[in-house]
C-alpha positions in Angstrom: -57.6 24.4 3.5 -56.7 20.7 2.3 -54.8 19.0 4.9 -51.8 17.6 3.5 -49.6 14.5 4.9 -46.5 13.4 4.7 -44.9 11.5 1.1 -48.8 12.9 -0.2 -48.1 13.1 -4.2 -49.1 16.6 -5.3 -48.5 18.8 -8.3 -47.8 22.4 -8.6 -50.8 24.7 -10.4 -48.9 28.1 -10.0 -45.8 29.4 -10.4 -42.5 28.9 -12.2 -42.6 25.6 -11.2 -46.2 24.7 -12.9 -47.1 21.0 -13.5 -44.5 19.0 -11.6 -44.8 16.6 -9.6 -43.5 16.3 -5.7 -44.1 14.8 -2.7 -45.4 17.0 0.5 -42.5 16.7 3.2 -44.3 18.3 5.9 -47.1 21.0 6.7 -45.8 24.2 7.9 -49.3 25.6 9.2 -52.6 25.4 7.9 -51.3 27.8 4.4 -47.8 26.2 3.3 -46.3 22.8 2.9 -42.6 21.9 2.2 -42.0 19.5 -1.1 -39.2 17.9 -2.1 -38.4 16.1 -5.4 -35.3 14.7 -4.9 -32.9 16.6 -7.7 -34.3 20.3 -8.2 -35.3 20.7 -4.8 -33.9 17.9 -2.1 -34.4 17.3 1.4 -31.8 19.2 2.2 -33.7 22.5 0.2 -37.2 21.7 0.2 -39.7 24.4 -1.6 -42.1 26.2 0.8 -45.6 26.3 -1.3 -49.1 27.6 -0.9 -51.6 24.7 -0.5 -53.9 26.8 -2.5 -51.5 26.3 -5.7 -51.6 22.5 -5.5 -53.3 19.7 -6.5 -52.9 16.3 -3.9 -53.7 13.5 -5.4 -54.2 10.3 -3.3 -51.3 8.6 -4.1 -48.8 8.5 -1.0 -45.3 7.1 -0.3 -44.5 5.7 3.1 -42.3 8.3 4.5 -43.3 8.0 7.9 -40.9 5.7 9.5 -37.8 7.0 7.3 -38.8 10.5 8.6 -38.6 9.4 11.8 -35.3 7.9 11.8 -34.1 10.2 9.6 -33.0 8.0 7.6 -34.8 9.3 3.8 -32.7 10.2 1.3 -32.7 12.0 -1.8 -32.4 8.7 -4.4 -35.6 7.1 -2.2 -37.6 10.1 -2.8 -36.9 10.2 -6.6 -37.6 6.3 -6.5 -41.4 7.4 -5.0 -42.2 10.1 -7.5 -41.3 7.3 -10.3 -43.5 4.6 -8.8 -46.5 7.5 -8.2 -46.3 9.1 -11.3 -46.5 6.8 -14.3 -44.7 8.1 -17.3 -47.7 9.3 -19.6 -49.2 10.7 -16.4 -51.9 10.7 -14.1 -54.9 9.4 -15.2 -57.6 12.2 -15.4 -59.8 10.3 -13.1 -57.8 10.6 -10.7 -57.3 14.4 -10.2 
């Protein structure tokens, strides 16, 4: 399986939730991750996912240190997602 880090940029491939965007809060074990987007699914209600049914990209927010301190919040994460993903998208490349 792809090894996953924290504030990774990955999108969903599977599910209801197909083709948006979030960031990887943490790795569970070597099958799931938790993400977070900020509004549909916050911090405080990530989404457990298959790694399988994502695509990481290697665009990555900083979370480390605000992990740490605890001290990330819901508006920051929306903030990354907007800086990582452009508005018309990811450029194919980069996938």
């Amino acid at each position: 399986m792809v090894e996953l880090q924290p504030g990774q940029l990955v999108r969903s491939l599977a599910g209801r939730d197909k083709g948006k965007h979030y960031l990887v809060l943490r790795e569970i074990d070597h099958k799931y991750v938790l993400l977070v987007d900020g509004s549909g699914r916050p911090l405080g209600r990530p989404k457990k996912k298959n790694k399988a049914h994502l695509q990481p990209y290697e665009r990555r927010a900083n979370l480390g240190e605000l992990l740490e301190i605890k001290n990330l919040s819901d508006s920051q994460v929306i903030e990354f997602l907007k800086n990582l993903v452009p508005e018309t998208g990811i450029p194919e490349e980069e996938v």
